[in-house]
DOFIBA-60250 format. One line per field, with one value per residue (C-alpha): residue number from 1; residue in one letter; z, y, x. Coordinates in pm, whole numbers, plus 32768, in hexadecimal, padded with zeros to 4 digits. Each point is the difference from the previous one (the first is absolute). Layout:
<recs>
k	[NUM ...]
r	[A ...]
zz	[Z ...]
yy	[Y ...]
xx	[X ...]
</recs>
This chain:
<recs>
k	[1 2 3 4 5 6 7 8 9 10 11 12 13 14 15 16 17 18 19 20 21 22 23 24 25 26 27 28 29 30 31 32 33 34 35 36 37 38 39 40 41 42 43 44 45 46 47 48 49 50 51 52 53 54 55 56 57 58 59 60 61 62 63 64 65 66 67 68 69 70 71 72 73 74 75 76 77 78 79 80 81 82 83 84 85 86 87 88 89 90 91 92 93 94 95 96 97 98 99 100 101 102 103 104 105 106 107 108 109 110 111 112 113 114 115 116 117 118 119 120 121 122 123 124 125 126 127 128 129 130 131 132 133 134 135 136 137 138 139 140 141 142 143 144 145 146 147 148 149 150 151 152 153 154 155 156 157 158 159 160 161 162 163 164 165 166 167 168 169 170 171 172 173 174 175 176 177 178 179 180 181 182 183 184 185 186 187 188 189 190 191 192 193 194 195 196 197 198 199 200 201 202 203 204 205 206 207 208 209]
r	[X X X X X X X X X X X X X X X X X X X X X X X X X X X X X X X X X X X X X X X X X X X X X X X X X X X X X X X X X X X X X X X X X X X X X X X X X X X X X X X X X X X X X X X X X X X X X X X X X X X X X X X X X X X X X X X X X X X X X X X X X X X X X X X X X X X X X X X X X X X X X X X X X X X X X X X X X X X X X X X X X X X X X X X X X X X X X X X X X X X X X X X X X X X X X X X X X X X X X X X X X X X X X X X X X]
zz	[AAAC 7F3D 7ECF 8012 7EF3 7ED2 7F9C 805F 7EA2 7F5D 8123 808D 80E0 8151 815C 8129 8036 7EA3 7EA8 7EAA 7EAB 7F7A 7EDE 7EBD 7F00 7F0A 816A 8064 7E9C 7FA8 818C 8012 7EF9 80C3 7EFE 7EBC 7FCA 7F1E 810D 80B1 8162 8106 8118 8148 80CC 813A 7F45 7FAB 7EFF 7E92 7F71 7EB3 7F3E 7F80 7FAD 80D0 80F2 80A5 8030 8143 7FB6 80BA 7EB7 7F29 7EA9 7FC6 8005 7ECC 8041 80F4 809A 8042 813A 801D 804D 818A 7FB5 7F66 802E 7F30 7F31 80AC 80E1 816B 7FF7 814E 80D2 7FE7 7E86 7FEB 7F7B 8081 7EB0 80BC 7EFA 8076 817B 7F82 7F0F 800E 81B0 8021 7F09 8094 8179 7FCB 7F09 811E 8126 7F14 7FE7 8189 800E 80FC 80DD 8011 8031 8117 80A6 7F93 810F 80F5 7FEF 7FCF 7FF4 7F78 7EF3 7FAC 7F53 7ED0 8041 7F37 803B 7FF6 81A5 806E 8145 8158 802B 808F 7F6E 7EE5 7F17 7F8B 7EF5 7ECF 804B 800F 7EFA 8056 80FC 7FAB 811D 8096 8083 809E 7FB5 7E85 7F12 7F96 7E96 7F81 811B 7FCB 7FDA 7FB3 80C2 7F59 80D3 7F74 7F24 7EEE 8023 816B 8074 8048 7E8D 7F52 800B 80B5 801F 80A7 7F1F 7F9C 7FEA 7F1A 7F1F 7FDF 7F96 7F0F 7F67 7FEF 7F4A 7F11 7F93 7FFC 7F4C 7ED1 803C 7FA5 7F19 7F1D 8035 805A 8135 805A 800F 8134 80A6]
yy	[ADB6 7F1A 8071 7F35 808F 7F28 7ECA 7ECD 7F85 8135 8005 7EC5 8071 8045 8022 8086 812D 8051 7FD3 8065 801D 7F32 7F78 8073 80B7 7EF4 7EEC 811B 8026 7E96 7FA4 80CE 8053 817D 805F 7F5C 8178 7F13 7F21 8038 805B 7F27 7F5B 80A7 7F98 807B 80C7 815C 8086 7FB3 8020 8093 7FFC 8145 7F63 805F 804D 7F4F 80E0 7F83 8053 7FE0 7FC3 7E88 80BE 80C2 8179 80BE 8076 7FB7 8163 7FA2 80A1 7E9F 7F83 7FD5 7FF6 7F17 7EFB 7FBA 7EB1 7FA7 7F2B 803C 8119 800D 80E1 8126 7FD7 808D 8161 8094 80BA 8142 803E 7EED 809B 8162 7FB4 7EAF 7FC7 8173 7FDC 7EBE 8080 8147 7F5B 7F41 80E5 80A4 7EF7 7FAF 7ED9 7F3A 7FB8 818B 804F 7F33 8097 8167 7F92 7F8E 8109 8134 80E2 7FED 7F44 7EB6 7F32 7F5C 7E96 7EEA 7EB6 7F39 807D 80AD 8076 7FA6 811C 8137 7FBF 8091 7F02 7FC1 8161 7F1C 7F88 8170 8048 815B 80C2 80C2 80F2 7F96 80F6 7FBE 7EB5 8022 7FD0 812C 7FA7 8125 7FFB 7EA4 800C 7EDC 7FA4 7FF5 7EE6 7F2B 7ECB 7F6C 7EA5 7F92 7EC4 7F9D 8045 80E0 8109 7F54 80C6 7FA8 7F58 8126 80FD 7EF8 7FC5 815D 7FF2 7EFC 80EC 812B 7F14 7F97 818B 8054 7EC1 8065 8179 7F8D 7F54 8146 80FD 7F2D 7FF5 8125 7F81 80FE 7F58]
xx	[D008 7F1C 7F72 7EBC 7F3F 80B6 7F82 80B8 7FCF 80E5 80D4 809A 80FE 7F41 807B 7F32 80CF 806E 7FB1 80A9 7F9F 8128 7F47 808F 7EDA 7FDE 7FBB 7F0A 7F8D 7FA6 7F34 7EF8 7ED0 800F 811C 7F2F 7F63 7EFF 7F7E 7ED9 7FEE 809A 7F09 8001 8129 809A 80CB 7F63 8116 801E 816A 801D 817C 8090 8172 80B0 7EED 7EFB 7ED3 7F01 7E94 7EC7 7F44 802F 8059 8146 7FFD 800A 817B 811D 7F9F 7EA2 7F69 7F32 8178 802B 81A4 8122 80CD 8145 7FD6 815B 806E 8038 7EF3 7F25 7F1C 812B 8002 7EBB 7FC3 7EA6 7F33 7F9A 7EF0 7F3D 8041 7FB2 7F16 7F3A 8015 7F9B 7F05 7F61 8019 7F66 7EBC 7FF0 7FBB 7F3B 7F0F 7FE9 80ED 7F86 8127 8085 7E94 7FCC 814A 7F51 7EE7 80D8 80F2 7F1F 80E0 8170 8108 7FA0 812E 7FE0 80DD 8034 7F9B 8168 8010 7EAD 8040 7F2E 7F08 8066 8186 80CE 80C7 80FF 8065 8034 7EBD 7F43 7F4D 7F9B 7F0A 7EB9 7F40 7EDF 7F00 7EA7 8052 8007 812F 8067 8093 80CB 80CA 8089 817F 8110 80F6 815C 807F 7F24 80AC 7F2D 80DA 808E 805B 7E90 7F89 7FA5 7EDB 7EE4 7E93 7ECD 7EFA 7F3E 8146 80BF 7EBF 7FFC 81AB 7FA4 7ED6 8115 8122 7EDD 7FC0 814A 80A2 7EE0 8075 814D 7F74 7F57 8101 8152 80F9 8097 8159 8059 7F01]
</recs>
């Protein structure tokens, strides 16, 4: 599987059906301003993640500035700072599942987002599944399980909030990147990692987390 979502710059060895994170932590260390936790924010790229050291971790993050603690919930997962570590190496945080995605998904519906709502109309009455971008289904299908998000009820052809529920199939990382919302759903994610990175910030990282 290629792991797409890793900049050619930190990563040289590529191949179109696999690639491995066989740079040692002092290559990975000394390529890329993402791990200088005192230089500004990179420019937009195609690659969404930052990648923040916590020897001997590597901690993925949707926000530019490290979390306060390895056991951040603003922390997607890790990587080992080893080599030969790859797409199985990586170990999913389920506070940012259980906390942050939850979070973001149900502030979401909340507030009408436009996509679900439109489904709401069409559907009328019924679930309405929550999917993430990296494979959005053709209308009318179900994809992939990694992919599903969760489902919330529709009735009268409004979202029905409280009844939104996540799916525990769903992967935060898979071979086609990781988390990916739609536009208004992943400014929302990036409001929620804000609050909760200056939460952490005030009262500290629960280290169960």
């Amino acid at each position: 599987m290629s792991l797409s979502i890793f900049p050619r710059r930190l990563l040289p060895t590529l191949s179109s059906r696999h690639l491995l994170l066989n740079s040692s932590a002092s290559h990975l260390l000394s390529k890329s301003h993402r791990f200088n936790s005192s230089s500004p924010a990179p420019e937009e790229d195609d690659d969404p993640l930052s990648y923040h050291p916590f020897p001997p971790l590597l901690a993925l993050s949707f926000l530019p500035y490290p979390p306060h603690s390895v056991n951040s919930k603003t922390i997607l997962g890790w990587l080992p700072l080893a080599d030969g570590a790859d797409l199985n190496s990586f170990k999913e945080n389920p506070a940012f599942r259980d906390v942050v995605l939850d979070r973001t998904v149900r502030e979401s519906l909340e507030e009408g987002e436009e996509r679900i709502s439109n489904e709401a109309q069409g559907r009328k009455e019924g679930w309405v599944h929550v999917h993430d971008d990296r494979n959005y289904p053709m209308p009318g299908r179900i994809g992939d399980p990694s992919d599903l998000i969760g489902s919330v009820y529709v009735q009268d052809g409004e979202i029905q909030p409280k009844t939104y529920t996540a799916m525990p199939s769903y992967r935060i990382l898979t071979g086609d990147g990781p988390t990916k919302l739609s536009d208004g759903m992943h400014k929302k994610l990036l409001e929620v990692l804000k609050r909760i990175h200056e939460e952490e910030g005030r009262t500290g990282v629960d280290a169960s987390s």
